[in-house]
RODO-2510 file (C-alpha; in nm, 4 decimals, decimal comma):
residues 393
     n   res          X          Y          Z
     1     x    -2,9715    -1,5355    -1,3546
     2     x    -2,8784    -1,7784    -1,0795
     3     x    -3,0181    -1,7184    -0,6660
     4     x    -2,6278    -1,6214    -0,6149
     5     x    -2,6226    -1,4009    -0,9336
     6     x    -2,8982    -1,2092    -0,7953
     7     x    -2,7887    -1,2404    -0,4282
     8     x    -2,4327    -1,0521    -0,6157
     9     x    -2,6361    -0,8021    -0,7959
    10     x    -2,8890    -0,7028    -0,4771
    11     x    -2,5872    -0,6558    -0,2595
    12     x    -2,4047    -0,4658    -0,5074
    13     x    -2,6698    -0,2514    -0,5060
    14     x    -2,7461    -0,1788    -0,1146
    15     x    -2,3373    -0,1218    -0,0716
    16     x    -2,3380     0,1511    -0,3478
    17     x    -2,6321     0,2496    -0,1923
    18     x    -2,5712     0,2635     0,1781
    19     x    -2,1489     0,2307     0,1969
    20     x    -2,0663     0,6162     0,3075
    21     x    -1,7642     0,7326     0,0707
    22     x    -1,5572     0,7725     0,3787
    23     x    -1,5943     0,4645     0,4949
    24     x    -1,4647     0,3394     0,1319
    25     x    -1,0533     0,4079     0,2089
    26     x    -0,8060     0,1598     0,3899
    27     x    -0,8198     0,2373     0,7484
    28     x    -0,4397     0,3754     0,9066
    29     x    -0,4485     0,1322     1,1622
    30     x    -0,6427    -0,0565     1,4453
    31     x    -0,7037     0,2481     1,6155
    32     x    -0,8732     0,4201     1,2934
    33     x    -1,1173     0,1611     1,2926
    34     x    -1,4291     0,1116     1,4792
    35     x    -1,5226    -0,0835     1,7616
    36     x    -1,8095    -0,0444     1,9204
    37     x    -1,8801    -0,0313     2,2322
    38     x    -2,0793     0,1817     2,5480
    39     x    -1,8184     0,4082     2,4910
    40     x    -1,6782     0,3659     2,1055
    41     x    -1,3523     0,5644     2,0154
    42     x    -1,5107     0,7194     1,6749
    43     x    -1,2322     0,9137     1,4880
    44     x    -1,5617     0,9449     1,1817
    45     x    -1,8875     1,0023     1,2512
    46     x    -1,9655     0,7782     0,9389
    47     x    -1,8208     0,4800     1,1434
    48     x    -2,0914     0,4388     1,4071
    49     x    -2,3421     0,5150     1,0628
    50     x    -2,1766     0,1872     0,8593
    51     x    -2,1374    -0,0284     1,1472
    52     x    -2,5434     0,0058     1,2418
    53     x    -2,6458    -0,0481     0,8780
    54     x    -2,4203    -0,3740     0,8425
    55     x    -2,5882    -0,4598     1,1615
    56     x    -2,9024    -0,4225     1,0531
    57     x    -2,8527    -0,6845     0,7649
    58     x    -2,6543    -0,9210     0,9570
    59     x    -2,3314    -0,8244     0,8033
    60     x    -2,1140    -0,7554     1,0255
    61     x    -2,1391    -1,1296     1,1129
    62     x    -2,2574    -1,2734     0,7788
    63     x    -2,2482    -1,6632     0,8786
    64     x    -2,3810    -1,6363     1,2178
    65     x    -2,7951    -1,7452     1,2216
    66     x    -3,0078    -1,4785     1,1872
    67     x    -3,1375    -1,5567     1,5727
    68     x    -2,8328    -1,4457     1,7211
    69     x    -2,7467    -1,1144     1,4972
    70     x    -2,6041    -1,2500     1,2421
    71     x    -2,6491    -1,2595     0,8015
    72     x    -2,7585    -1,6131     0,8108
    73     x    -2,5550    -1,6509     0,4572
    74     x    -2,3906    -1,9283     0,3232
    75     x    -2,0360    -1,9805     0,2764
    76     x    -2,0709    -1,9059    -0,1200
    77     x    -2,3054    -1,5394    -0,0376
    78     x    -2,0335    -1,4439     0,2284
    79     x    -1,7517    -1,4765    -0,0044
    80     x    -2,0004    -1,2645    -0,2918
    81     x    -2,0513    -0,9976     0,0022
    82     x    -1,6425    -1,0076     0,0698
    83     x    -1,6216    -0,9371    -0,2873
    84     x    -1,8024    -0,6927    -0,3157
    85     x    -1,6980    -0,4662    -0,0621
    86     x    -1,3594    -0,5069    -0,1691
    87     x    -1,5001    -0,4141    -0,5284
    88     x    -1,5779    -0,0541    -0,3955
    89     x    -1,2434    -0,0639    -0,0818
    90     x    -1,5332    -0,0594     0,1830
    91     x    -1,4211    -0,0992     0,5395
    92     x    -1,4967    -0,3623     0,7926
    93     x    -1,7832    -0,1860     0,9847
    94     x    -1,6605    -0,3240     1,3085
    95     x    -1,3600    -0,4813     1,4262
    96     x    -1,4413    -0,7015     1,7952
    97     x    -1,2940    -0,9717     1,9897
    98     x    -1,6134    -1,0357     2,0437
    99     x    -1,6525    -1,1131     1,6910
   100     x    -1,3440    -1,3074     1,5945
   101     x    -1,2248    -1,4746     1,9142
   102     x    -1,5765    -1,5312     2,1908
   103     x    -1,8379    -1,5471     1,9224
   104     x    -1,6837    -1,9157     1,7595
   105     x    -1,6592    -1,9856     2,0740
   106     x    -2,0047    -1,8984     2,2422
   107     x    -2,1389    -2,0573     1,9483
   108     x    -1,9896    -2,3829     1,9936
   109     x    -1,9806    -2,4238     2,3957
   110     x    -2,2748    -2,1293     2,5150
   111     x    -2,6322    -2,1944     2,6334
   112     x    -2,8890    -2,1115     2,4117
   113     x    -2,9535    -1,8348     2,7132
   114     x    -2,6096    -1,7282     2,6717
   115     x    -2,6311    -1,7121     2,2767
   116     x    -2,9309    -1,4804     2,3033
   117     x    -2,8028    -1,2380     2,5506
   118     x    -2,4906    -1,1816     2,4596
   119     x    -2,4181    -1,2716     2,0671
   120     x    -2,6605    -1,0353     1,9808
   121     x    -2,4999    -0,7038     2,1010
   122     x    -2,1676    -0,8323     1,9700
   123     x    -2,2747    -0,8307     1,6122
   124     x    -2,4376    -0,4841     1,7000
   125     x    -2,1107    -0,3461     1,7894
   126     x    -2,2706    -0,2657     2,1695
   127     x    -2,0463    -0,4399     2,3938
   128     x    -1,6370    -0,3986     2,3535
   129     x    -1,4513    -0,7409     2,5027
   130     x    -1,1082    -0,8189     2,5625
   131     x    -0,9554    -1,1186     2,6883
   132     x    -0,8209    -1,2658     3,0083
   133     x    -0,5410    -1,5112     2,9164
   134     x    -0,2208    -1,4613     2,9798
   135     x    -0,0651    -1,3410     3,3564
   136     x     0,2905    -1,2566     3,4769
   137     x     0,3864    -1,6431     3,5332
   138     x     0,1330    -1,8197     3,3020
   139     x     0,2507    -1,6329     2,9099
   140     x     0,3340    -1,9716     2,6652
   141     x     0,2902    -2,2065     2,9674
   142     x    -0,0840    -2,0796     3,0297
   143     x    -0,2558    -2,3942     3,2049
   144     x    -0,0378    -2,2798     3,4762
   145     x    -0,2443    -1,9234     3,5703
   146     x    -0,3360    -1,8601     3,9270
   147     x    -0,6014    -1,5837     3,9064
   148     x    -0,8503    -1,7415     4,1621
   149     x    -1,1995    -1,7827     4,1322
   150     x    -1,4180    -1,8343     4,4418
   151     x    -1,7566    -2,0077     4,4503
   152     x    -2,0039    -1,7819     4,6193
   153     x    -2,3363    -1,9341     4,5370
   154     x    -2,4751    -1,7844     4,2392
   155     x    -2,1800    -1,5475     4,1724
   156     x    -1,7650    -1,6061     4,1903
   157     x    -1,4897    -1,3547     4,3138
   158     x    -1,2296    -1,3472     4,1050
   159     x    -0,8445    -1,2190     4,2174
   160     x    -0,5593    -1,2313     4,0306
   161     x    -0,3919    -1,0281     3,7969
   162     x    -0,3559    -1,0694     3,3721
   163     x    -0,1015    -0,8887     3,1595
   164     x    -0,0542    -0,7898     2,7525
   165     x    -0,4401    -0,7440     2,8235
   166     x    -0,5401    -0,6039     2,4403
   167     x    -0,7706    -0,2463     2,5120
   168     x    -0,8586    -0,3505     2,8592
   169     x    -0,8524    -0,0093     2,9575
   170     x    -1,1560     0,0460     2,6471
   171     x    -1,3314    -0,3094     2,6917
   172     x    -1,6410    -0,2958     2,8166
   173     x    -1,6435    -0,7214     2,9305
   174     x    -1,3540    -0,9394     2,9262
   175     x    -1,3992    -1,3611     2,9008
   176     x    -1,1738    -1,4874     3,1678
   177     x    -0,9812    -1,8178     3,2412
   178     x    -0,9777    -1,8267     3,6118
   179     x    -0,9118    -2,1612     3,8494
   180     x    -1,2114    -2,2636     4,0248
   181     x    -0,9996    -2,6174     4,1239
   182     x    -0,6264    -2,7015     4,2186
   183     x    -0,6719    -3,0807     4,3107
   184     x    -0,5979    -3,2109     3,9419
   185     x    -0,3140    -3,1042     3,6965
   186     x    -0,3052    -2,7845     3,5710
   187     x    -0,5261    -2,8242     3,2958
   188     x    -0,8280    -2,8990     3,4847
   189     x    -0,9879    -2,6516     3,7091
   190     x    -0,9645    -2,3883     3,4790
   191     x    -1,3384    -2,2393     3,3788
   192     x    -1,3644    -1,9787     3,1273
   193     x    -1,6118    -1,7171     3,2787
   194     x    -1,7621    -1,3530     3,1224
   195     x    -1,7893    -1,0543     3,3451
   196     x    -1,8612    -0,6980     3,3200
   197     x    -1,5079    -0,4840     3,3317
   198     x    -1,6974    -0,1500     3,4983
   199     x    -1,7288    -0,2923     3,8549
   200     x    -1,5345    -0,2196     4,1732
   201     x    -1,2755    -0,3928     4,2164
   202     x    -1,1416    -0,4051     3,8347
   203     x    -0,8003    -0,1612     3,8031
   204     x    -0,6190    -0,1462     3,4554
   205     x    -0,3145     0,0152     3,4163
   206     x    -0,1913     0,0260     3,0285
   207     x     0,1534    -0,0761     2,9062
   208     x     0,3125     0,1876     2,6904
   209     x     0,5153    -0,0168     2,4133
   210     x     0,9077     0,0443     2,2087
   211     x     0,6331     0,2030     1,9239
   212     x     0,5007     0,4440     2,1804
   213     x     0,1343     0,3282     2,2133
   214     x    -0,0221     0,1528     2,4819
   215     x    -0,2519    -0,1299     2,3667
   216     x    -0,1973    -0,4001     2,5883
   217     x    -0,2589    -0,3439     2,9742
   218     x    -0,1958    -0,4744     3,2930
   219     x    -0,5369    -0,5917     3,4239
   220     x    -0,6107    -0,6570     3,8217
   221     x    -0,8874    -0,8323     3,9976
   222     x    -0,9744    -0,7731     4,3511
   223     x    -1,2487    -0,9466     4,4451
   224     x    -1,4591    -0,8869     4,1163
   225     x    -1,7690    -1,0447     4,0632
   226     x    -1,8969    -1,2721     3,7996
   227     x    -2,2198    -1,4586     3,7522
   228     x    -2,2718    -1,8335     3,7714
   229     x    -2,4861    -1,7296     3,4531
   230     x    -2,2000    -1,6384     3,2439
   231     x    -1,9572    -1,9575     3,3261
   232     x    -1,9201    -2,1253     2,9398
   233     x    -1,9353    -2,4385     2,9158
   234     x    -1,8714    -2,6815     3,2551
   235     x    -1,6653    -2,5803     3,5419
   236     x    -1,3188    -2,6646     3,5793
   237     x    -1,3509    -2,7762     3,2373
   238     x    -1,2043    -2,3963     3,0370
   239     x    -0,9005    -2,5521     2,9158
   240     x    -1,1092    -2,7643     2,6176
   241     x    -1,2919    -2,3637     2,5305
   242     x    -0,9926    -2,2094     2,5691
   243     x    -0,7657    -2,3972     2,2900
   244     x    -1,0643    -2,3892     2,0830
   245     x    -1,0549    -1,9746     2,1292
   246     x    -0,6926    -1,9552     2,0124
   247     x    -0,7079    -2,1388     1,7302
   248     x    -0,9760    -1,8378     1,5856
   249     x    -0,7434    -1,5488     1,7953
   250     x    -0,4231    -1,6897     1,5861
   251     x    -0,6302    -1,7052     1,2283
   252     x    -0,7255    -1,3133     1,3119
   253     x    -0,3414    -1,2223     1,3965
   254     x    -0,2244    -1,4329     1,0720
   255     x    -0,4422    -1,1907     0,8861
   256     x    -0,2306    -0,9398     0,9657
   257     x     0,0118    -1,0569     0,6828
   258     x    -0,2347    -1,0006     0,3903
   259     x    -0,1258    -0,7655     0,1544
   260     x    -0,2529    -0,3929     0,2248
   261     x    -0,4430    -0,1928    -0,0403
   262     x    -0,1443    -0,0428    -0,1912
   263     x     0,1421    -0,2367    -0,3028
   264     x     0,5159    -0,1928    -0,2071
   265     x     0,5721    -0,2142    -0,5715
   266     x     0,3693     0,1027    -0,6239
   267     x     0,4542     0,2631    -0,3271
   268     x     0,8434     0,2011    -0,4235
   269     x     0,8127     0,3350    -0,7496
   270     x     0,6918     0,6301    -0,5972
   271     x     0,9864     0,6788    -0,3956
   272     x     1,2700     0,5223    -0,5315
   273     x     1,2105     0,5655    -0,9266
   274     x     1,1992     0,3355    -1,2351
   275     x     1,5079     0,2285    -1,4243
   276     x     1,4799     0,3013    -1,8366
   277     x     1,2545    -0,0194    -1,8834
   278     x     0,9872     0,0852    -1,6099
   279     x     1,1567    -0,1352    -1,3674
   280     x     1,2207    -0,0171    -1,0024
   281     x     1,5664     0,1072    -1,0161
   282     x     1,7032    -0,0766    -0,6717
   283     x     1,7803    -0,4225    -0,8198
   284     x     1,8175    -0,5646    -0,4925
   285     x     1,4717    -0,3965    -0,3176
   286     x     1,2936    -0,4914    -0,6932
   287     x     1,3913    -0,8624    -0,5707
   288     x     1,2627    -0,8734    -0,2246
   289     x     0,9433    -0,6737    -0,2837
   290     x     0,8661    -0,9168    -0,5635
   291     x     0,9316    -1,2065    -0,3220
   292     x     0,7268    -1,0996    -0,0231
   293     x     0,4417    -1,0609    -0,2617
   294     x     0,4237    -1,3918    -0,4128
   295     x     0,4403    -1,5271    -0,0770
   296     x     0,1769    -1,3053     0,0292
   297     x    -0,0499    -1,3921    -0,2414
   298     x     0,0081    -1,7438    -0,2111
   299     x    -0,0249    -1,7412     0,1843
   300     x    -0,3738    -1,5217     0,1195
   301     x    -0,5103    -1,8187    -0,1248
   302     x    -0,4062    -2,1094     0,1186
   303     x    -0,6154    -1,8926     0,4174
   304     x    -0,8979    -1,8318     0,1702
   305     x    -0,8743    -2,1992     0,1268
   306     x    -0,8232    -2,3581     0,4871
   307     x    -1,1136    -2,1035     0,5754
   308     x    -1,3643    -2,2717     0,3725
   309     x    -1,2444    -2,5850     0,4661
   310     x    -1,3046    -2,5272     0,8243
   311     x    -1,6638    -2,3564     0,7598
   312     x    -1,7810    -2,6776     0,5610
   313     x    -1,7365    -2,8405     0,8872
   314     x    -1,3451    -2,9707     0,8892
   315     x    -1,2223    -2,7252     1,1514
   316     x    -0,9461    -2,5177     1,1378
   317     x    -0,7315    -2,7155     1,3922
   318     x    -0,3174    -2,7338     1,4106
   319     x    -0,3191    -2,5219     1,1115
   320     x    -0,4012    -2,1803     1,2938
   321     x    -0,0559    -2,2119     1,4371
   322     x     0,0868    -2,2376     1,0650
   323     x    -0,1194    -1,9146     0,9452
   324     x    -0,0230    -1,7646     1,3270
   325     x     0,4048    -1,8306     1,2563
   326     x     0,3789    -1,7137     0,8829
   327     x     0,1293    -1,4734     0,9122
   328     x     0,3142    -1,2911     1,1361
   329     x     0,6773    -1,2931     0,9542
   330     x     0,5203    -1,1689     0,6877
   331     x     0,3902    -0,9184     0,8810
   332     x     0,7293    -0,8278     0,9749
   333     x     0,8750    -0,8558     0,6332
   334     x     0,6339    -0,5974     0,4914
   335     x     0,7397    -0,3569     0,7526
   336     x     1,0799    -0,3776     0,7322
   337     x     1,0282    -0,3587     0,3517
   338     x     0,8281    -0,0352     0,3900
   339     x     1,1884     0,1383     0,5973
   340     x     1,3643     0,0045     0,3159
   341     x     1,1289     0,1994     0,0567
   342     x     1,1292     0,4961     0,2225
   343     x     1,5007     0,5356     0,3622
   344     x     1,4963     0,8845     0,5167
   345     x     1,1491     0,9543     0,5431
   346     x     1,0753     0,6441     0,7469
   347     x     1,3300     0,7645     1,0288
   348     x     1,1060     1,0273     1,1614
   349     x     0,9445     1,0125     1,4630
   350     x     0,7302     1,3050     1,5292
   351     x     0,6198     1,5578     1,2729
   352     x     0,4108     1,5442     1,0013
   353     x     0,6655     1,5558     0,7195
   354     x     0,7043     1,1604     0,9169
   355     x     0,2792     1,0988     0,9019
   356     x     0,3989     1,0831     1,3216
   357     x     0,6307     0,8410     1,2366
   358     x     0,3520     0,5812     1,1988
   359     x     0,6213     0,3797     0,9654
   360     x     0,8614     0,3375     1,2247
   361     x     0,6403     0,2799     1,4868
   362     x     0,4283     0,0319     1,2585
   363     x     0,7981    -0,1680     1,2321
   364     x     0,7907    -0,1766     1,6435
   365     x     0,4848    -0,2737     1,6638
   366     x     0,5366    -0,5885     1,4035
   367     x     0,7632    -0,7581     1,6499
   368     x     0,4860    -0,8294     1,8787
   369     x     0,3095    -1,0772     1,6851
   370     x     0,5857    -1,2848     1,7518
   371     x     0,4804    -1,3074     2,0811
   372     x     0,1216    -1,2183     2,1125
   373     x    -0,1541    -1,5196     2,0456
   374     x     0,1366    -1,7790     2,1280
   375     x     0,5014    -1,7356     2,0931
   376     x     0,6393    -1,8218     1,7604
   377     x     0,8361    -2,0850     1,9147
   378     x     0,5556    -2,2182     2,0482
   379     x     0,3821    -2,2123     1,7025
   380     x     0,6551    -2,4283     1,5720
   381     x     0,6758    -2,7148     1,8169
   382     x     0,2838    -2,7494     1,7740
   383     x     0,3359    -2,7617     1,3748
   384     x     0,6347    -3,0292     1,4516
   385     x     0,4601    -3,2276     1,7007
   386     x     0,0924    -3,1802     1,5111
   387     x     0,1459    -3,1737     1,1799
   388     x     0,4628    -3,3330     1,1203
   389     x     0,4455    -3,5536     1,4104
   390     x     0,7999    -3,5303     1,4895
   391     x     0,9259    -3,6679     1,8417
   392     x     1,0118    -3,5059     2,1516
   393     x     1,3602    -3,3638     2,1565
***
């Protein structure tokens, strides 16, 4: 038996072991998972239970060194632990900004001080972030955000405002671009800066979306403090972090156009019926469900792919905007697949004849990705310019 044989066969054995059965079913949606937190939203009690036993193995952050929370595995024992929690439909035991957008981030531009204090309680599920990108007149054009951040010896005050901030009103820290300088263009004097979000001066208002939840928010800042301490990286130099940040925020959002646990095929031929050969009897919906999941298959080999490129050291780079643009029209093709397989039934709103309407609302809800993370038409003049190197129009 080979050291990754038995690294398949120990792990196989602690997740049969210590993987509650609950926790072994696809979650409904982002808000039926768990994040962590001071004050965690836990719709299981077996959620908090998962999460701290992941944690305690480093498994909630596999790759990350031991020293800072995480598995300390290599790429070939993280894709054996993916595996095998797939093998028995376990859950991610915690799903965190701080995880897929700060940590890369912390762990390429953050002091070793910084590493210590604050990586650790990420993988541990303790802290909840969001993030402080986008404002009112700085959405696709973000160098040019105002929100101001004033040098007050060992501590700024920062004013401004950010929008389409994701569970601000649930985050427990948000990292922050802010403008500490306006003599140079608008790419310089931005600093990317951590702060606690439960502090005078912090007001969040939520935005209720067309699907009827309310996960983005309206974030102000009236004179709100943040420590010298937890400024990443140089100051006035934010931009070079913050590009570095989406490329890892647009990989997580292209994710969402994997394929879910149950296929539209199956779930079709629950609904619509099979023709006398076992086919699904709607020609036309047999074709388009058996398109979108080629191209999901193939798009969920080329990220499976790119990702291991990037963590043998070649970096992810222009092609988190390709993953970001596809990910997300396929994200939207699935939903509007899933009306088209359940006609009537996914017309409901309310009620639970309609699950609460969850289908519809999950179709609302799809057409965001087109904006959040980066436009799509953003997306695609980075791919021209980038990666086809196409001239300016």
């Amino acid at each position: 038996m080979t050291d990754l044989d038995q690294f398949r066969a120990d792990t196989r054995a602690w997740l049969e072991e210590n993987c509650p059965q609950s926790m072994r079913t696809p979650r409904l949606n982002f808000d039926d998972a768990y994040w962590g937190g001071r004050r965690p939203d836990i719709a299981h009690p077996d959620q908090k239970l998962w999460c701290e036993r992941m944690a305690g193995r480093g498994w909630t952050v596999p790759q990350w060194p031991k020293e800072y929370g995480g598995g300390g595995l290599g790429k070939d024992e993280a894709k054996v632990l993916r595996q095998e929690m797939a093998r028995i439909n376990a859950r991610s035991p915690l799903e965190s900004f701080g995880i897929s957008m700060l940590g890369p981030a912390l762990l390429k531009f953050g002091s070793e001080e910084q590493k210590k204090e604050h990586l650790p309680r990420i993988a541990r599920g303790e802290i909840r972030w969001c993030q402080g990108y986008s404002e009112p007149n700085a959405g696709s054009d973000l160098a040019s955000l105002q929100t101001r951040a004033e040098d007050r010896g060992d501590h700024y005050l920062i004013n401004g405002q950010k929008v389409w901030t994701s569970y601000a009103d649930k985050a427990d820290w948000i990292f922050c671009l802010v403008r500490t300088d306006n003599s140079g263009s608008k790419h310089e004097g931005i600093s990317f800066v951590l702060f606690d979000m439960d502090q005078p001066g912090v007001t969040v208002k939520p935005i209720k979306l067309i699907s009827g939840s309310s996960p983005f928010c309206e974030t102000f800042f009236d004179d709100a403090k943040a420590l010298k301490k937890n400024l990443i990286g140089e100051e006035g130099k934010g931009w070079t972090i913050a590009k570095y940040l989406l490329t890892h925020e647009r990989e997580m959002i292209s994710a969402f156009g994997t394929a879910p646990k149950q296929s539209l095929g199956e779930t079709a031929l629950e609904t619509v019926g099979a023709d006398a050969s076992g086919r699904l009897a709607n020609g036309v919906l047999r074709r388009d469900i058996a398109q979108y999941q080629l191209d999901a298959l193939a798009f969920g080999h080329t990220m499976a792919r790119v990702g291991d490129e990037a963590k043998a050291g070649q970096g992810l780079g222009p092609a988190s905007s390709i993953f970001k643009y596809y990910g997300t029209e396929l994200n939207k093709r699935r939903n509007e697949l899933n009306l088209a397989v359940r006609g009537e039934g996914a017309l409901g709103w309310d009620g639970e004849v309609y699950d609460g309407g969850r289908l519809s609302r999950d179709w609302l809800r799809s057409k965001g990705n087109s904006i959040e993370g980066g436009t799509s038409e953003v997306q695609l003049n980075i791919i021209a310019k980038r990666v086809l190197g196409l001239p300016d129009a």
